[in-house]
VEXDREN-2710 file (C-alpha; in Angstrom, 1 decimal):
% VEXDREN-2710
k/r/px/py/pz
1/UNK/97.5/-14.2/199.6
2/UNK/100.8/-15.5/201.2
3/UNK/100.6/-18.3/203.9
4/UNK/103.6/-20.3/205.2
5/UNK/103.2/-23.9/205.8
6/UNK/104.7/-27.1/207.3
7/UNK/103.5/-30.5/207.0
8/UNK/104.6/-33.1/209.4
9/UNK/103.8/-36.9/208.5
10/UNK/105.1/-39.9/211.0
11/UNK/107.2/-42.4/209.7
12/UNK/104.5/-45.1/208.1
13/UNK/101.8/-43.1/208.4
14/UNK/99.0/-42.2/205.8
15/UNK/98.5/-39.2/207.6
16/UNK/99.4/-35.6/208.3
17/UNK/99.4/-32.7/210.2
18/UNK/99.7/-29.4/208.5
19/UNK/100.7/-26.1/210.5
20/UNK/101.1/-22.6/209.5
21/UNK/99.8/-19.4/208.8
22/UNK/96.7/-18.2/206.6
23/UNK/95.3/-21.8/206.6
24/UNK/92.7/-22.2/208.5
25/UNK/90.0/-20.5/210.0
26/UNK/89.9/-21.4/213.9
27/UNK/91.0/-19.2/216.7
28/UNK/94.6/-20.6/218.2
29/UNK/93.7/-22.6/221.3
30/UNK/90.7/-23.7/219.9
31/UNK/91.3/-27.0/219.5
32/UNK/91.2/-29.6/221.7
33/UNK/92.2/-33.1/221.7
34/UNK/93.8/-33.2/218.7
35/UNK/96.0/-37.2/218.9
36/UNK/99.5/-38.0/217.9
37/UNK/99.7/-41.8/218.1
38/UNK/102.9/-42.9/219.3
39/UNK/104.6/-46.4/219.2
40/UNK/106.5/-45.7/222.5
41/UNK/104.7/-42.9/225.1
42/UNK/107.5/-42.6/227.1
43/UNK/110.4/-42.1/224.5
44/UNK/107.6/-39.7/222.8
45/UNK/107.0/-37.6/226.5
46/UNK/111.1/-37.7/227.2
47/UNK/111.1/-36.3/223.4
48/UNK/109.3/-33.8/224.0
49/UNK/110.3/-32.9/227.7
50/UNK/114.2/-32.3/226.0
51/UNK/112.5/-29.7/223.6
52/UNK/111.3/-27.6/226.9
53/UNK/107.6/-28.7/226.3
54/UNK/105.3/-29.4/229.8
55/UNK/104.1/-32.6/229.0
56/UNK/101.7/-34.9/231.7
57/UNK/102.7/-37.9/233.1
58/UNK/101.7/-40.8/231.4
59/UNK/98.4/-42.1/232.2
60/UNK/95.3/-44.9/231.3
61/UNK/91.7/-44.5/232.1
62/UNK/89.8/-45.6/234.4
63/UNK/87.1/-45.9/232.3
64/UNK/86.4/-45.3/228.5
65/UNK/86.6/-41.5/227.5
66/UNK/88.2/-40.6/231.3
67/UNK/91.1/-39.6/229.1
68/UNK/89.4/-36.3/228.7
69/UNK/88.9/-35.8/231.8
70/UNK/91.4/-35.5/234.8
71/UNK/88.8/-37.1/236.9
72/UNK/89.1/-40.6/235.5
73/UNK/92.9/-40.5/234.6
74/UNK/95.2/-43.1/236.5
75/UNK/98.7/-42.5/236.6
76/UNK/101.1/-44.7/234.9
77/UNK/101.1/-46.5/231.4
78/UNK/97.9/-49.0/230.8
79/UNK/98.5/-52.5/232.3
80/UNK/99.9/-54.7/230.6
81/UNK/100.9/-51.5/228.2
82/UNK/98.5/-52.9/226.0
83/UNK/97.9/-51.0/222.7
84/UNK/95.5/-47.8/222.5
85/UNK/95.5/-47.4/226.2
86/UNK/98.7/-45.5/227.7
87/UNK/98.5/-41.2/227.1
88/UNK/100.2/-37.9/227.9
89/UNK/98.6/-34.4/227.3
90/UNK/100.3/-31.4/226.8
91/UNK/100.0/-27.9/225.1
92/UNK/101.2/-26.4/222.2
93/UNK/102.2/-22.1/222.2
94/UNK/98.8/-21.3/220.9
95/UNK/96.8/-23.4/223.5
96/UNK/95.9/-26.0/221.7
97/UNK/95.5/-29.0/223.4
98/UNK/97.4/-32.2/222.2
99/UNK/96.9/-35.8/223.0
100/UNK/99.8/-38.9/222.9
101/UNK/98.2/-42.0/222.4
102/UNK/100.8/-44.9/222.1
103/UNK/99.7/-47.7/219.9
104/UNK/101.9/-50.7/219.5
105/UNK/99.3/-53.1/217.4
106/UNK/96.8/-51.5/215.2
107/UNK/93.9/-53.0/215.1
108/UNK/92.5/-54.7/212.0
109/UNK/91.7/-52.9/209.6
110/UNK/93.7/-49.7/210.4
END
């Protein structure tokens, strides 16, 4: 069986993403939701923007889990820009959906 692969891991992270082909099981588009934690949302969105991909304007919730849903989303960054609360959405070419979440302080712990 042959299978291509690429792994992307974030500077300082203890985590990674793996893409390719003959690797998983799951339909493309099927997932949803899937986060890439960001230090700066809006360097990470004009990032993105230059490489030609639709990205959403930044946003906060309006309430807890509203970031799911376009209902509950308040445009601009999360006031304050406080940590774990500013995101963009956007869509990679198979349909999966992706979520930025910027996060300048972990919290303890993480």
């Amino acid at each position: 069986m042959s299978f291509r692969l690429v792994q992307f891991t974030p500077p300082g992270s203890a985590c990674s993403i793996q893409f390719g082909t003959k690797i998983a099981s799951g339909a493309p588009g099927s997932a949803q939701s899937l986060y890439l934690a960001v230090p700066d949302i809006e360097v990470a969105r004009d990032e993105l923007l230059a490489r030609g991909v639709e990205v959403s304007e930044v946003f906060h919730e309006a309430a807890p889990g509203a970031r799911f849903h376009d209902s509950g989303r308040v445009p601009g960054p999360a006031p304050d820009r406080s940590t774990y609360g500013s995101f963009a959405v956007f869509s990679d070419p198979d349909g999966n959906g992706w979520l930025l979440q910027e996060i300048t302080t972990r919290l303890p712990g993480r």
